[in-house]
ROMI-380838 format. One record per residue (C-alpha): residue in three letters; z, x, y. Coordinates in steps of 0.25 Angstrom, whole numbers, plus 5000, padded with zeros to 4 digits. Example, Ala and Ser with C-alpha at 12.3 -4.5 7.8 and 13.67 -1.06 7.14 Angstrom:
  rest     w     u     v
   ALA  5031  5049  4982
   SER  5029  5055  4996
END
This chain:
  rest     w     u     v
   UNK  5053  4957  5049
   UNK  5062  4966  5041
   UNK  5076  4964  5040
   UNK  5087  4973  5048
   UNK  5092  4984  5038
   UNK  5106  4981  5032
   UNK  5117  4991  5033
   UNK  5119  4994  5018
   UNK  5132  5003  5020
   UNK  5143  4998  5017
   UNK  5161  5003  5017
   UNK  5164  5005  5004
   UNK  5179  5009  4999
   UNK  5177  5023  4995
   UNK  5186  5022  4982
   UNK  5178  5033  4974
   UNK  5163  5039  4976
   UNK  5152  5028  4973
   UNK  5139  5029  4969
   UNK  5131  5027  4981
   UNK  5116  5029  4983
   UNK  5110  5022  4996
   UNK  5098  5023  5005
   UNK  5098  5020  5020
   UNK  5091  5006  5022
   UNK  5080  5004  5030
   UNK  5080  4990  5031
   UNK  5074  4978  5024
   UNK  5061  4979  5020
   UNK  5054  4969  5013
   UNK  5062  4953  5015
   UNK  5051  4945  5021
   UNK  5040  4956  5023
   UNK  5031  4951  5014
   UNK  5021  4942  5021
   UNK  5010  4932  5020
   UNK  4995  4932  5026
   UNK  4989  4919  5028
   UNK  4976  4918  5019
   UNK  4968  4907  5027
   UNK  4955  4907  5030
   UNK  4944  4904  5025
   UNK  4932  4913  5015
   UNK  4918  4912  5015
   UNK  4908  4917  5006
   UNK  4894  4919  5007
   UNK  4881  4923  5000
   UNK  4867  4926  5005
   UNK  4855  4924  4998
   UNK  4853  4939  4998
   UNK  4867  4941  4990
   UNK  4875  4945  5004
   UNK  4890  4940  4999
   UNK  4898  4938  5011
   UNK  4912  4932  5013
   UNK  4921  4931  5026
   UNK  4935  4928  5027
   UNK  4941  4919  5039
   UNK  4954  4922  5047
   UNK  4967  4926  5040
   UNK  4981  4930  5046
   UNK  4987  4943  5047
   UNK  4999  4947  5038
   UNK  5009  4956  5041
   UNK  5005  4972  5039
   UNK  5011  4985  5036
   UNK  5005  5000  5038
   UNK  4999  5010  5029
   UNK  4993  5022  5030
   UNK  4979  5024  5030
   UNK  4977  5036  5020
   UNK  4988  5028  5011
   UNK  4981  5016  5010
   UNK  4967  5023  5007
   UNK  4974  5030  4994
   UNK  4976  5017  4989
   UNK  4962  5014  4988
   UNK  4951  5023  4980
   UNK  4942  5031  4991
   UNK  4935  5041  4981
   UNK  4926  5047  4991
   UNK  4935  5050  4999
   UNK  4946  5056  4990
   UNK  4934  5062  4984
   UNK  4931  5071  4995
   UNK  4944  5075  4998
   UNK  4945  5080  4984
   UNK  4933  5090  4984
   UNK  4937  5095  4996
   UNK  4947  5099  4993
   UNK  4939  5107  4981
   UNK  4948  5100  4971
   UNK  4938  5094  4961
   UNK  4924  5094  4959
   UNK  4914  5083  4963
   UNK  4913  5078  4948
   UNK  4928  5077  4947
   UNK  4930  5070  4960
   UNK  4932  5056  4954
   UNK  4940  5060  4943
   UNK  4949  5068  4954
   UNK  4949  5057  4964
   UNK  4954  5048  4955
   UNK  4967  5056  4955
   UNK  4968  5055  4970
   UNK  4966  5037  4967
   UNK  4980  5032  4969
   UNK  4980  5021  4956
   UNK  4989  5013  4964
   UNK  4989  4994  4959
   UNK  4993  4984  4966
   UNK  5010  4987  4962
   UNK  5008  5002  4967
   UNK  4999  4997  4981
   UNK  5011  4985  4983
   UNK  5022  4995  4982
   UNK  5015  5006  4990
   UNK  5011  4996  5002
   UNK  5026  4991  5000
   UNK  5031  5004  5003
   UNK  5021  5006  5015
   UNK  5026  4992  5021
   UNK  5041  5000  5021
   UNK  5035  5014  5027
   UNK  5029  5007  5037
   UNK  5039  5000  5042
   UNK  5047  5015  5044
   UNK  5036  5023  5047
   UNK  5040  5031  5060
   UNK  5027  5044  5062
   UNK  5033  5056  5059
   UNK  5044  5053  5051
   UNK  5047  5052  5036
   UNK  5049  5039  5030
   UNK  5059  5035  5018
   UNK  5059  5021  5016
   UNK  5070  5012  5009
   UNK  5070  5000  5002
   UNK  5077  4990  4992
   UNK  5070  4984  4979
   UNK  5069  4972  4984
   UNK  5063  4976  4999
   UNK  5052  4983  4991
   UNK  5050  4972  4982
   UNK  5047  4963  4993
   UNK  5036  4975  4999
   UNK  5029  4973  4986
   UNK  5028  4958  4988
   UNK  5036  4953  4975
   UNK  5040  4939  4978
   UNK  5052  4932  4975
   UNK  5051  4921  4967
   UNK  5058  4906  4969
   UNK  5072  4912  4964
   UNK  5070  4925  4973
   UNK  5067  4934  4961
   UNK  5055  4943  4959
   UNK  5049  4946  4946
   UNK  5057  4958  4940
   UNK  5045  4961  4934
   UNK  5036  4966  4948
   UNK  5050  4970  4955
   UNK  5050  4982  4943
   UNK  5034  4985  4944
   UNK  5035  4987  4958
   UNK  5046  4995  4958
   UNK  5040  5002  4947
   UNK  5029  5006  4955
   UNK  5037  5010  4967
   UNK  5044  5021  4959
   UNK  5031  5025  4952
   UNK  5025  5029  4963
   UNK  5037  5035  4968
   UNK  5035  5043  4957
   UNK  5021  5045  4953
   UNK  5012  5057  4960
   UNK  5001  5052  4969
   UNK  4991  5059  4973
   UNK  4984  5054  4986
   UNK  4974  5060  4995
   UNK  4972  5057  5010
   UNK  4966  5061  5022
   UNK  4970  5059  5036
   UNK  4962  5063  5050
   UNK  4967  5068  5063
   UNK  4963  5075  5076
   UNK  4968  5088  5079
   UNK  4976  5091  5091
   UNK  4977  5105  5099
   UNK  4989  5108  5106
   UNK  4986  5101  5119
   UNK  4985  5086  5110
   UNK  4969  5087  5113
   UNK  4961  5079  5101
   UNK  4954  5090  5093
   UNK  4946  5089  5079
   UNK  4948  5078  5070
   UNK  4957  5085  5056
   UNK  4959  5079  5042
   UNK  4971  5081  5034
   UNK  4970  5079  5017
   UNK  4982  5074  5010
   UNK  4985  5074  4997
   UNK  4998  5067  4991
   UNK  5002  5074  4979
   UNK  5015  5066  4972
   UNK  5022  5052  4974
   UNK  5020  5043  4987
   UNK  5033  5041  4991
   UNK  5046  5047  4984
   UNK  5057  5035  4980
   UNK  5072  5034  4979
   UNK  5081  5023  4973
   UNK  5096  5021  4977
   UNK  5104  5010  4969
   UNK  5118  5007  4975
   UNK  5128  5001  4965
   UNK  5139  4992  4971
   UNK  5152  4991  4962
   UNK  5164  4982  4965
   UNK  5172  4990  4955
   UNK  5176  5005  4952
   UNK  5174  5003  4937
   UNK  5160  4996  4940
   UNK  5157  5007  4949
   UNK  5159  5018  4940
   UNK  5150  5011  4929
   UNK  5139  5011  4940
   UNK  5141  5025  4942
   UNK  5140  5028  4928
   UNK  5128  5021  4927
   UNK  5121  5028  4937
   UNK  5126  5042  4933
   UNK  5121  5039  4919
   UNK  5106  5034  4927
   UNK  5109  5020  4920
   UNK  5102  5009  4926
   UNK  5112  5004  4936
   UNK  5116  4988  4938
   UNK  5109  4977  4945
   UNK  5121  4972  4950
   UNK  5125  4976  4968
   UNK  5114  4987  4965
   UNK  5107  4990  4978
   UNK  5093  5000  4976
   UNK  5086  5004  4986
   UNK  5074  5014  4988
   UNK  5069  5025  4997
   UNK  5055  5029  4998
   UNK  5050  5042  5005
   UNK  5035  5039  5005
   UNK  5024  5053  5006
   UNK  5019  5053  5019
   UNK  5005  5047  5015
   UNK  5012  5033  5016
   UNK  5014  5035  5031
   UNK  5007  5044  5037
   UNK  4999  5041  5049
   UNK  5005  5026  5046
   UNK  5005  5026  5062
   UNK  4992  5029  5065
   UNK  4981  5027  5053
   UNK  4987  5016  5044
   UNK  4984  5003  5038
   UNK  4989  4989  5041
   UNK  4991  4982  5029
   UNK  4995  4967  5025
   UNK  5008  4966  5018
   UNK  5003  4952  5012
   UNK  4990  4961  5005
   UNK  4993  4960  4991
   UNK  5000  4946  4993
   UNK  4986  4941  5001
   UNK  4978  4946  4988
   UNK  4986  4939  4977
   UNK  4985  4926  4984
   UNK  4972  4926  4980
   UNK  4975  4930  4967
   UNK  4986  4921  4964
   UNK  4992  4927  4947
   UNK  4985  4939  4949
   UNK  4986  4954  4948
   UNK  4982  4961  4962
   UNK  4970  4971  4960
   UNK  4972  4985  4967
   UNK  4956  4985  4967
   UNK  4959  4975  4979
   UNK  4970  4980  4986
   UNK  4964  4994  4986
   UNK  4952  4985  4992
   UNK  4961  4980  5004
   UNK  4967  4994  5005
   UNK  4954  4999  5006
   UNK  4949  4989  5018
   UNK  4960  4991  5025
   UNK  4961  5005  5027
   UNK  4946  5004  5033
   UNK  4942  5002  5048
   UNK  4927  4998  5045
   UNK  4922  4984  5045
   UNK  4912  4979  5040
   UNK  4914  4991  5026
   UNK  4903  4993  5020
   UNK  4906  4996  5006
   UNK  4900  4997  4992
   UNK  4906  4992  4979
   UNK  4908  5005  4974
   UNK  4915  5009  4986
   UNK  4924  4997  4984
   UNK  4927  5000  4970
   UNK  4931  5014  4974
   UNK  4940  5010  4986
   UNK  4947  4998  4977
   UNK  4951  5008  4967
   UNK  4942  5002  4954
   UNK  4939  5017  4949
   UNK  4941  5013  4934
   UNK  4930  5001  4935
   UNK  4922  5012  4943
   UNK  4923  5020  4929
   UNK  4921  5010  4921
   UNK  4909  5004  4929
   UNK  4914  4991  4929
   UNK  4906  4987  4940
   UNK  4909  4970  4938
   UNK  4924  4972  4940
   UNK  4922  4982  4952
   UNK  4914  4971  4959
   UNK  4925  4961  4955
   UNK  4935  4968  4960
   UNK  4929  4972  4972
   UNK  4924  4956  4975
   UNK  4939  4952  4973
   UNK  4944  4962  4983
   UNK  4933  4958  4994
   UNK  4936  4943  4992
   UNK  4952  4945  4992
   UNK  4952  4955  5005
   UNK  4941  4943  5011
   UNK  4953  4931  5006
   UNK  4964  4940  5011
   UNK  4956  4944  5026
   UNK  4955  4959  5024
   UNK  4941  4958  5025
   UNK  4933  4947  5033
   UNK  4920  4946  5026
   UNK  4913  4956  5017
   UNK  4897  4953  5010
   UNK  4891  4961  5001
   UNK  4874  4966  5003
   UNK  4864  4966  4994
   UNK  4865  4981  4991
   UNK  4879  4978  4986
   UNK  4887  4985  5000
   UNK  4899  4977  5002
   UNK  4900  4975  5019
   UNK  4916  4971  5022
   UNK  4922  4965  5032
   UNK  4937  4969  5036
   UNK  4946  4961  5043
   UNK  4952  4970  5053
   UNK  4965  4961  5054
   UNK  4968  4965  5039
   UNK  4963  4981  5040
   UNK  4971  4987  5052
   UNK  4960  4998  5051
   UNK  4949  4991  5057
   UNK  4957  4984  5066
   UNK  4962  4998  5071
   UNK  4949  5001  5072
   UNK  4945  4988  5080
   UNK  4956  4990  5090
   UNK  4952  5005  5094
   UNK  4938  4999  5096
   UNK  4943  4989  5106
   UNK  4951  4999  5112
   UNK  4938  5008  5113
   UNK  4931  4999  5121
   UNK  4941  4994  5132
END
């Protein structure tokens, strides 16, 4: 569990006026967050004689989870047809400039931007409250620990990610986004009776979430206090040395709406549960977006065509370039990582080339929200 919030306020003798900028902290965020799922149990793969691949995975056990919401996990991953439409409805393009449009609605996010995004999730769930407006802060080193950059055997992390992700952090805090989603809900008349069922259309114009940094300087001496005021006046770069930097972050609503009601459950140990297979390597969005995909589905056994796949993993640029061998190979690596990893329990392909997919409903809180209303239907 988190640790208890610390009381940062402390008396100082009020000799002259000090430079001063703080933020109220809301506690410990990321020491000992970071978990670790289990990955026994056993694969089996199987071939027909008519060409059926099959493969099925044993038990697994489940990891800790954070919150999500729906709409924001399906911008993560590419669903064309369905941007598509909301584009020529709204009379914006023409049928021939659809894909070219849609493509300006395709979040380009890799696996830095998808870690950092799911890190700040991780913090606005933990202080989501419906109805009111978030503002999350946080330390370097808390949202180091989010991302999942290990400490090595002398308790250092490699400078080298610690500036990439944070890097990334303020990008997005600074680049426009454009995101489309849509949400559905029943209209009420005044006496709270259930009436038609409504849509509403968002479309999210600008940066995700707006951030702030506050470094606080700590001087033993007047002389040394005034050179750090100088320093900042000037916008110099100020010193390492009893600096303390904290962020706020005010994320756009569309990371947290509805996060009560129409979410997804997430592993925090995903992108952990991957690169064990994978030991040295560089993570593929193409397979995130895969598990993002998955999970925010409540249908098992999906039915699904490669090209569909390709689509909903996010591997336009092989789709233009008709690279048809690489599509297959990325798609056959996400399969049999989300089977290793027990986000999916089995999955066998037909002869006619349609992919049939087995979720695992412990890993995709969709189904299993959707297995639970079943239950409850028929007692």
């Amino acid at each position: 569990m988190d640790s208890k919030p610390k009381d940062q306020k402390q008396d100082r003798p009020q000799e002259e006026p000090q430079l001063h900028y703080t933020f109220t902290v809301g506690g410990s965020l990321g020491h000992g967050a970071i978990g670790e799922a289990p990955l026994g149990g056993s694969i089996q793969v199987k071939e027909t004689t008519s060409g059926v691949r099959t493969a099925e995975a044993g038990a697994y056990e489940v990891g800790l989870y954070f919150r999500s919401p729906l709409d924001f996990e399906r911008s993560k991953y590419g669903d064309l047809k369905r941007t598509r439409q909301l584009l020529l409805d709204e009379n914006l393009v023409s049928l021939l400039d659809a894909d070219k449009k849609t493509a300006e609605y395709q979040p380009d996010w890799g696996i830095t931007e998808l870690r950092v995004l799911d890190a700040i999730q991780r913090m606005i769930d933990k202080r989501y409250k419906p109805g009111e407006e978030i503002a999350v802060d946080f330390s370097p080193q808390e949202f180091y620990d989010l991302c999942g950059l290990k400490k090595n055997s002398k308790g250092k992390r490699s400078r080298k990610l610690e500036t990439e992700y944070l890097e990334t952090l303020q990008h997005l805090a600074s680049s426009p986004a454009k995101i489309i989603q849509q949400e559905s809900y029943y209209e009420s008349d005044k006496k709270g009776r259930k009436g038609g069922l409504k849509y509403r259309t968002y479309r999210v114009r600008g940066s995700i979430f707006k951030l702030t940094q506050a470094d606080m300087i700590e001087s033993d001496t007047r002389e040394d206090a005034r050179a750090v005021l100088e320093m900042a006046l000037s916008d110099q770069e100020l010193p390492q040395r009893k600096r303390t930097t904290r962020y706020r972050l005010m994320p756009d609503p569309i990371m947290y709406r509805l996060l009560d009601s129409l979410y997804v459950r997430k592993s925090i140990t995903q992108y952990e549960e991957i690169q064990a297979l994978h030991p040295g390597e560089k993570l593929k969005p193409s397979t995130q977006a895969f598990l993002n995909y998955i999970q925010s589905l409540d249908i098992s056994p999906l039915p699904v065509s490669r090209a569909t796949l390709a689509e909903r993993m996010n591997l336009h640029t092989y789709i233009q370039q008709r690279k048809r061998t690489l599509i297959n190979s990325r798609i056959n690596e996400a399969l049999e990582d989300a089977l290793q990893t027990r986000y999916i329990l089995k999955y066998h392909e037909e002869p006619t080339g349609l992919l049939i997919i087995y979720l695992n409903p412990e890993k995709c809180s969709r189904l299993q929200a959707k297995l639970d209303r079943a239950k409850k239907e028929e007692v």
